[in-house]
TILUMVO-195822 format. One record per atom (N, C-alpha, C, CB): residue in three letters; x negated, y negated, z negated. Coordinates in pm, whole numbers, plus 32768, in hexadecimal, padded with zeros to 4 digits. Glycine has a CB too. Layout:
BEGIN
ALAXYZ ...
END
This chain:
BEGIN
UNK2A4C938FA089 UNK29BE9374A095 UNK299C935AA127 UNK296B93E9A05D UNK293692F6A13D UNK28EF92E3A1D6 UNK2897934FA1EC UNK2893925AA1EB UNK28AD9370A27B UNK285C93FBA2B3 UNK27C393C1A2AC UNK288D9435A36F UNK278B940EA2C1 UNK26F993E5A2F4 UNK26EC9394A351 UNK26B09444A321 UNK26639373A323 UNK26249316A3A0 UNK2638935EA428 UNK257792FCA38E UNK2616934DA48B UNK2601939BA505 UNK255E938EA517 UNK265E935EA58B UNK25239324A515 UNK2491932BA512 UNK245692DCA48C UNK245692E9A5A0 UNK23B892CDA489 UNK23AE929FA437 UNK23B391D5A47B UNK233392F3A3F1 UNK23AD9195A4DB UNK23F29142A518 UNK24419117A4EF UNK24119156A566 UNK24C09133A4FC UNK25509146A4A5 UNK25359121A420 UNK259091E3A4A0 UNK251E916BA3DB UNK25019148A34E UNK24B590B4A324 UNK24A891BBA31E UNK245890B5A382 UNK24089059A364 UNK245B8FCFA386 UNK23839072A3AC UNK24748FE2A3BE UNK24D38F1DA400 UNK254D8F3DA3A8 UNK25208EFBA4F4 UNK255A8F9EA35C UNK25EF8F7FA2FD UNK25D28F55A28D UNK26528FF7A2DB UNK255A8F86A257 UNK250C8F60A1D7 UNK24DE8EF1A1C5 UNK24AA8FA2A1C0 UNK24AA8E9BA26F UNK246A8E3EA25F UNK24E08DADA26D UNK23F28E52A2C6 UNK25528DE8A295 UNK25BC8D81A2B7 UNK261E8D65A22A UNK261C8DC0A340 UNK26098DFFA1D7 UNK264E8DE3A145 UNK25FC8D69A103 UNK26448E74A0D6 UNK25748D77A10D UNK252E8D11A0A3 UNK250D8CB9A103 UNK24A98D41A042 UNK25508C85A166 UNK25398C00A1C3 UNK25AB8B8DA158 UNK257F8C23A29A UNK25298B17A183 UNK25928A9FA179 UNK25B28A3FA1C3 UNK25838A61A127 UNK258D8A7CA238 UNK25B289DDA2A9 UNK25F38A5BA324 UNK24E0894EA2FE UNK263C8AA5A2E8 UNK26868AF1A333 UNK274B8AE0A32F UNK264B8B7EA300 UNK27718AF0A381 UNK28238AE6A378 UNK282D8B1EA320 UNK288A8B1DA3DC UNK28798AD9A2B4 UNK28BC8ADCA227 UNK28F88B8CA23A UNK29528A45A210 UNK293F8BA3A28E UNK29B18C13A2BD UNK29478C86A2C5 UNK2A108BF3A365 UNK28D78C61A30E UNK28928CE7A346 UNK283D8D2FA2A3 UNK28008CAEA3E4 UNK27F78CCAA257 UNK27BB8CD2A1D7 UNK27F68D13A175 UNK27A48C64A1AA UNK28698D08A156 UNK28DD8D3EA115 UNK28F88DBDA12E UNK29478CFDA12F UNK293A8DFAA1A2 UNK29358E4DA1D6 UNK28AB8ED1A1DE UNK29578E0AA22D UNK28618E8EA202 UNK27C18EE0A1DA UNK27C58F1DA165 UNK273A8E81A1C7 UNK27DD8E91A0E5 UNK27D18EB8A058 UNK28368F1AA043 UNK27E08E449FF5 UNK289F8F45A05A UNK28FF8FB3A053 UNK28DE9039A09D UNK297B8F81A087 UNK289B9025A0F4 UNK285490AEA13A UNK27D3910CA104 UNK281F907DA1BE UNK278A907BA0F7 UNK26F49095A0A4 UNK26FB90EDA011 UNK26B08FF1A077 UNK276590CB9FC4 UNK276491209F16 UNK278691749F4F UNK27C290FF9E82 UNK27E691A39FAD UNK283692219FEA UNK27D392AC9FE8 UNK286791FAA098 UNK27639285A03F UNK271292BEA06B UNK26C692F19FE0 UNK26D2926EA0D1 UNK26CF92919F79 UNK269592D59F03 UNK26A5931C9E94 UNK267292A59EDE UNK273093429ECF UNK27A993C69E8F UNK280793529E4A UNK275B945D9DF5 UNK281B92F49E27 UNK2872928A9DEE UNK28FE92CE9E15 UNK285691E69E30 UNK295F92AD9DD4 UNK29F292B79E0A UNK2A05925B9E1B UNK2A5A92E59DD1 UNK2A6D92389E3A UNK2AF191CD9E5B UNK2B1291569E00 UNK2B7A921D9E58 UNK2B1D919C9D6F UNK2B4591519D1E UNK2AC290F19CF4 UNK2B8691A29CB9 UNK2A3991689D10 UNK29C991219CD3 UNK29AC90B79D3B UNK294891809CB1 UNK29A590EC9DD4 UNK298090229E29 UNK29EF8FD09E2F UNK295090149EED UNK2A5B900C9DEC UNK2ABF8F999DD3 UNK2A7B8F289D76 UNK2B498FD59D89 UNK2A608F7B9CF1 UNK2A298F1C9CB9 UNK29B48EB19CC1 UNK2A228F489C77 UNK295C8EFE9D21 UNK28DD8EB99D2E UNK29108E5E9DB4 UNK284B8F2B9D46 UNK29548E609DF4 UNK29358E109EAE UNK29E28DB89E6D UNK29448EC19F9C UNK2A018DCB9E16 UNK2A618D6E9DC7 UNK2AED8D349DFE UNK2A138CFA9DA7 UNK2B0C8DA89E40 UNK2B8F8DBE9EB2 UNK2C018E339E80 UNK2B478DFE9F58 UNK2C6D8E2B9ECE UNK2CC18EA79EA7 UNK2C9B8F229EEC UNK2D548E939EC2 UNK2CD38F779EA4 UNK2CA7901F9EA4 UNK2CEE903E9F4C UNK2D0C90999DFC UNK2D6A8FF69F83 UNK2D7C8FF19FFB UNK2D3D8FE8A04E UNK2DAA8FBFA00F UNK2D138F5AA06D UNK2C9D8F36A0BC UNK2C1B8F7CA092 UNK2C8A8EA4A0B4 UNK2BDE8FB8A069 UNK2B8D9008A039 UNK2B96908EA0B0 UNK2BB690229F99 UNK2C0790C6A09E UNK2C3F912EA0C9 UNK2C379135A177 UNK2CCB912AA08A UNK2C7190B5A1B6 UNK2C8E90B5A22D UNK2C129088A29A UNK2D019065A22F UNK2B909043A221 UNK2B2D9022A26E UNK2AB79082A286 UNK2B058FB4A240 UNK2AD090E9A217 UNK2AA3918AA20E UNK2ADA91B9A285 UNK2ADF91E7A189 UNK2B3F91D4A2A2 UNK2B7F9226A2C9 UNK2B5C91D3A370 UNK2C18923AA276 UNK2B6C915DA386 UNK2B309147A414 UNK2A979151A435 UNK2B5590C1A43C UNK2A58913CA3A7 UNK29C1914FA3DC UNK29A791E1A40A UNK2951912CA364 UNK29F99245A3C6 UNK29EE92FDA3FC UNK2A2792E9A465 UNK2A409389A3A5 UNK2A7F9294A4A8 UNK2A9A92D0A524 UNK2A5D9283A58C UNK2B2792DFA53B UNK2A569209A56E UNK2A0191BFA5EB UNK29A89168A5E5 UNK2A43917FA63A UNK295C91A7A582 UNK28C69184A55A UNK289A90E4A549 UNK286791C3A5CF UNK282590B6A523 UNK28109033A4F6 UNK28118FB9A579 UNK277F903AA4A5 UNK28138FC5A5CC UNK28808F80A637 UNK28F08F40A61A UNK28B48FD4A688 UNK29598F90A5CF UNK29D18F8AA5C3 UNK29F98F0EA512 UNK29FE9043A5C6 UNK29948F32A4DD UNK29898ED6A467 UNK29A18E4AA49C UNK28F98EE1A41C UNK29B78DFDA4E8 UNK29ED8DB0A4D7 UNK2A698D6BA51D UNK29A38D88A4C9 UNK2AA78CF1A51E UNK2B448D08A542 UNK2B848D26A5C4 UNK2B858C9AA523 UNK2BC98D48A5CC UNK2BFE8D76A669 UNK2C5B8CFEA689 UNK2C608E1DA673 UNK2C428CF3A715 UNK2C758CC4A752 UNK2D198C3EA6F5 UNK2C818D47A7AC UNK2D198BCBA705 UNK2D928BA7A6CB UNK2E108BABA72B UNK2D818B22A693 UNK2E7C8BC5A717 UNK2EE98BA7A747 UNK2F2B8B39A75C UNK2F1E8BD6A71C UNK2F958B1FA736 UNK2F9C8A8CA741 UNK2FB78A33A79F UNK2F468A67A729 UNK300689C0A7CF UNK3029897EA826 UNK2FAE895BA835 UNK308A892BA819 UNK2F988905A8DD UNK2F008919A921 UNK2F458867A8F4 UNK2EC68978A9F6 UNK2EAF882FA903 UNK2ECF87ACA904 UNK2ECE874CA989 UNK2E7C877CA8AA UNK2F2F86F0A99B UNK2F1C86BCAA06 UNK2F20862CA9EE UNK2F7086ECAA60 UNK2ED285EEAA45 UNK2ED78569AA2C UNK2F22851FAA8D UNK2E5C8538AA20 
END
């Protein structure tokens, strides 16, 4: 399960970014897996609803408890740099 909000702030820009539609595909998604959390849902149940595996489910929980809604979206890529 996702911890609490920290303020009501917090909550509010996660709620409002789940039901966004001119928001990054990645960040919206992510919300929607946090947001049922908060409403006692398990795992299996926002699996079903945010329509992803129970994995990814798991690991985007598990980064939103540790480094809060900041962190929701992608880090940094790796990857050869491009040069022209």
């Amino acid at each position: 399960m996702a911890r609490q909000p920290v303020d009501g702030d917090e909550k509010k820009r996660i709620r409002r970014l789940a039901g966004a539609r001119h928001a990054p595909g990645d960040w919206i998604l992510r919300a929607r897996i946090v947001t049922p959390s908060w409403e006692g849902l398990r795992v299996p149940q926002v699996t079903a609803r945010a329509g992803c595996d129970a994995k990814t489910v798991r690991r985007w929980l598990h980064r939103f408890n540790e480094q809060g809604l900041d962190r929701l979206g992608d880090r940094p890529g790796g990857g050869r740099k491009r040069r022209i």
